[in-house]
PASEBA-1860 file (N, C-alpha, C; in nm, 3 decimals):
! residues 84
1> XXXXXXXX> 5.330/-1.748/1.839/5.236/-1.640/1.825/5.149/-1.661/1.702 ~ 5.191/-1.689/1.596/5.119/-1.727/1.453/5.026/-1.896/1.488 ~ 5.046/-1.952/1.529/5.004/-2.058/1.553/4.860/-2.017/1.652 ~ 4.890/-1.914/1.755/4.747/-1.868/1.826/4.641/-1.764/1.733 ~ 4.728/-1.680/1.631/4.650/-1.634/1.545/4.570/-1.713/1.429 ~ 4.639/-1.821/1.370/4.518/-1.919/1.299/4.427/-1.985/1.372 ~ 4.478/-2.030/1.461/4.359/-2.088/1.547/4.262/-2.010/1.594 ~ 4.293/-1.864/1.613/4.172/-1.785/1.636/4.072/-1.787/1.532
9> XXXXXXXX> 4.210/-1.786/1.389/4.091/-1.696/1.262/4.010/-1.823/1.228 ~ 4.065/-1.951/1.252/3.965/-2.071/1.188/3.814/-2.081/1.312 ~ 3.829/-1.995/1.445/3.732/-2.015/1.515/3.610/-1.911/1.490 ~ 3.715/-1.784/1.476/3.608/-1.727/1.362/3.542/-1.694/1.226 ~ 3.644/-1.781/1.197/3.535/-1.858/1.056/3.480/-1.973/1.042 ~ 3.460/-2.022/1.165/3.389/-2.164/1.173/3.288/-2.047/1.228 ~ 3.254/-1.980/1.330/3.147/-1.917/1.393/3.082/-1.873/1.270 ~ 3.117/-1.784/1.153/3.072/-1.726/1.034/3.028/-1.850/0.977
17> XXXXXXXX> 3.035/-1.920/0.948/3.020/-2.074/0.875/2.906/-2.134/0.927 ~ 2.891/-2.101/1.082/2.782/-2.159/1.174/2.665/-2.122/1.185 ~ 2.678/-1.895/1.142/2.619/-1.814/1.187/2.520/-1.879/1.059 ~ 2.371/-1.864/1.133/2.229/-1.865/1.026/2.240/-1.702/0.934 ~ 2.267/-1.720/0.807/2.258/-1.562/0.751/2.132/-1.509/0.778 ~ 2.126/-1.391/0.761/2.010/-1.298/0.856/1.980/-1.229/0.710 ~ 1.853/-1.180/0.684/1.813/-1.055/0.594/1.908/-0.974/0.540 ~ 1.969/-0.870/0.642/2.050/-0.802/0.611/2.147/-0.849/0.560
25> XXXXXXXX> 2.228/-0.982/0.541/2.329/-1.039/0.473/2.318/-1.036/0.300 ~ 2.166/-1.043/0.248/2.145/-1.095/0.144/2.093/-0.971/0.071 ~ 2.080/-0.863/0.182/2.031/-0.740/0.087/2.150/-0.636/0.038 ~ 2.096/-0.548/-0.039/2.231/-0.504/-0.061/2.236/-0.389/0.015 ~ 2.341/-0.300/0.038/2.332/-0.186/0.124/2.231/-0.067/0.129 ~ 2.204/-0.029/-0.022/2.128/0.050/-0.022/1.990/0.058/-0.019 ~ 1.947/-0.062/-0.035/1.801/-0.171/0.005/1.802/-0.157/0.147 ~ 1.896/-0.182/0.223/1.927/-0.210/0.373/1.862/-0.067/0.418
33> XXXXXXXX> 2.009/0.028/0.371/1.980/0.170/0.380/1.815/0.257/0.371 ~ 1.761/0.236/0.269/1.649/0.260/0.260/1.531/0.218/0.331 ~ 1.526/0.051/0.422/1.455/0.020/0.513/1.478/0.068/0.576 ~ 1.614/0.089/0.652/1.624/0.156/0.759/1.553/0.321/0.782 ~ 1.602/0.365/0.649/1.539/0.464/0.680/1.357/0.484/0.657 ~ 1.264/0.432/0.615/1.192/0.406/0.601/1.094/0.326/0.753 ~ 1.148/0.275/0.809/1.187/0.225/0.946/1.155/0.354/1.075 ~ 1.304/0.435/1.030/1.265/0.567/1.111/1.148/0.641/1.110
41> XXXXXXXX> 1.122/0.691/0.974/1.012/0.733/0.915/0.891/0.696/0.988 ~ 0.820/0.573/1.007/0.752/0.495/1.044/0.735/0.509/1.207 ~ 0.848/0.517/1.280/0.881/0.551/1.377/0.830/0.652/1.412 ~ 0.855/0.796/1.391/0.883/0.890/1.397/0.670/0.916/1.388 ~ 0.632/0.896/1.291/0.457/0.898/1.285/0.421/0.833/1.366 ~ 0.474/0.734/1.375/0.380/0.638/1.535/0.426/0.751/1.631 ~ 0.511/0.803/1.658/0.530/0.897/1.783/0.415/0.980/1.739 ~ 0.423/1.081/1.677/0.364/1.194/1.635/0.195/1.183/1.666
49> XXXXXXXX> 0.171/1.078/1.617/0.050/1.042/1.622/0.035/1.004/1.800 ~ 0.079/0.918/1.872/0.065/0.922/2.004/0.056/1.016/2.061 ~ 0.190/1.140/2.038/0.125/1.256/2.078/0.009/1.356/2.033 ~ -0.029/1.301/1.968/-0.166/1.432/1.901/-0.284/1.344/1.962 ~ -0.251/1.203/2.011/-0.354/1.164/2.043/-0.347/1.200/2.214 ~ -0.264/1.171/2.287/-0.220/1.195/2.404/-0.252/1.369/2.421 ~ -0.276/1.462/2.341/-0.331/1.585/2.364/-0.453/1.626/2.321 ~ -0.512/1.496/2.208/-0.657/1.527/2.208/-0.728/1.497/2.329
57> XXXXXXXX> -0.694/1.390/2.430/-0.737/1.320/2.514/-0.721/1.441/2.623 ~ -0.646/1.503/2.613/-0.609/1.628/2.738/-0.739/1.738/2.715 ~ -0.709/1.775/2.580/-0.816/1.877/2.555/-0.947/1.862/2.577 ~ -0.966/1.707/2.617/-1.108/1.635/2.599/-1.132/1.670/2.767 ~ -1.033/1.574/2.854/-1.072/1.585/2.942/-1.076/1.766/3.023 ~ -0.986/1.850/3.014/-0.983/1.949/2.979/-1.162/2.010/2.993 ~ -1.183/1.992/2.824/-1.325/2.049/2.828/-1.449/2.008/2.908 ~ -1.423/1.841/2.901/-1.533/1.780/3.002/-1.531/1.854/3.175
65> XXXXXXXX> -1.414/1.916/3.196/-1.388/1.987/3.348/-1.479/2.123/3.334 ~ -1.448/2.164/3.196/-1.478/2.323/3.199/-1.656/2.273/3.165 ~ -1.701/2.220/3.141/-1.861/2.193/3.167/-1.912/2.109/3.236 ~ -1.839/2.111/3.331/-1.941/2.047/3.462/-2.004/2.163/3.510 ~ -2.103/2.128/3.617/-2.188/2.234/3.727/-2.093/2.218/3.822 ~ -2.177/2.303/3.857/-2.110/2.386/4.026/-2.145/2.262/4.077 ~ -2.241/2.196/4.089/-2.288/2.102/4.204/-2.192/1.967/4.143 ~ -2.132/1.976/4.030/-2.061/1.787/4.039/-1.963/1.861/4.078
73> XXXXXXXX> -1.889/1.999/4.013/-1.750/1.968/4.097/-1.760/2.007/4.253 ~ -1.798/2.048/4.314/-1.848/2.057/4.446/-1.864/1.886/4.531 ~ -1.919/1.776/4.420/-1.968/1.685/4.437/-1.796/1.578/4.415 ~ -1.764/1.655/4.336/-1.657/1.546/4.285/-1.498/1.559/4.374 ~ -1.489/1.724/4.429/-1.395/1.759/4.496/-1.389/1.785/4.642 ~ -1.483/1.794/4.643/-1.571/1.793/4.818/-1.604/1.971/4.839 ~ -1.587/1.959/4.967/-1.646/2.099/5.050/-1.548/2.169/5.119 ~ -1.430/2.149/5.036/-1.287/2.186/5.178/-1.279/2.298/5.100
81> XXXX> -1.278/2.411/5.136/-1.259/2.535/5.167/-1.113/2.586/5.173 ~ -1.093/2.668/5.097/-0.934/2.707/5.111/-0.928/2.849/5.216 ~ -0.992/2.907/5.205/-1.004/3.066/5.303/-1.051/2.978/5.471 ~ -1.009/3.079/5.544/-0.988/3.044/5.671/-1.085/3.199/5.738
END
């Protein structure tokens, strides 16, 4: 049983040994911590902003509806008649 447990731990410390260190290895936690959150942050405005843009674009098209004429939307929706 001890003989399958070193052979594991030398495979995973040859893998650690192998692994290319990454950014996060060399920073310290609270550096880490702070991108990350900084990260979210960043996140979180790119949303915000998509949506304010995604509802200016509503309000736009929106208003462009409420000033057409009678004759484009007539023109644009046809002649079908809802009353019978």
């Amino acid at each position: 049983m001890s003989v399958k447990r070193r052979k594991g731990n030398r495979q995973q410390v040859a893998k650690k040994e192998n692994a290319t260190p990454t950014l996060s290895d060399s920073l310290d936690d609270d550096v880490l911590a702070k991108l990350k959150s900084v990260k979210t942050d960043l996140t979180n405005v790119k949303r915000e902003n998509e949506e304010k843009r995604q509802e200016k674009l509503r309000l736009e098209r929106k208003e462009r509806e409420k000033n057409k004429s009678f004759e484009e939307l007539l023109n644009e929706y046809g002649d079908v008649g809802t009353k019978y």
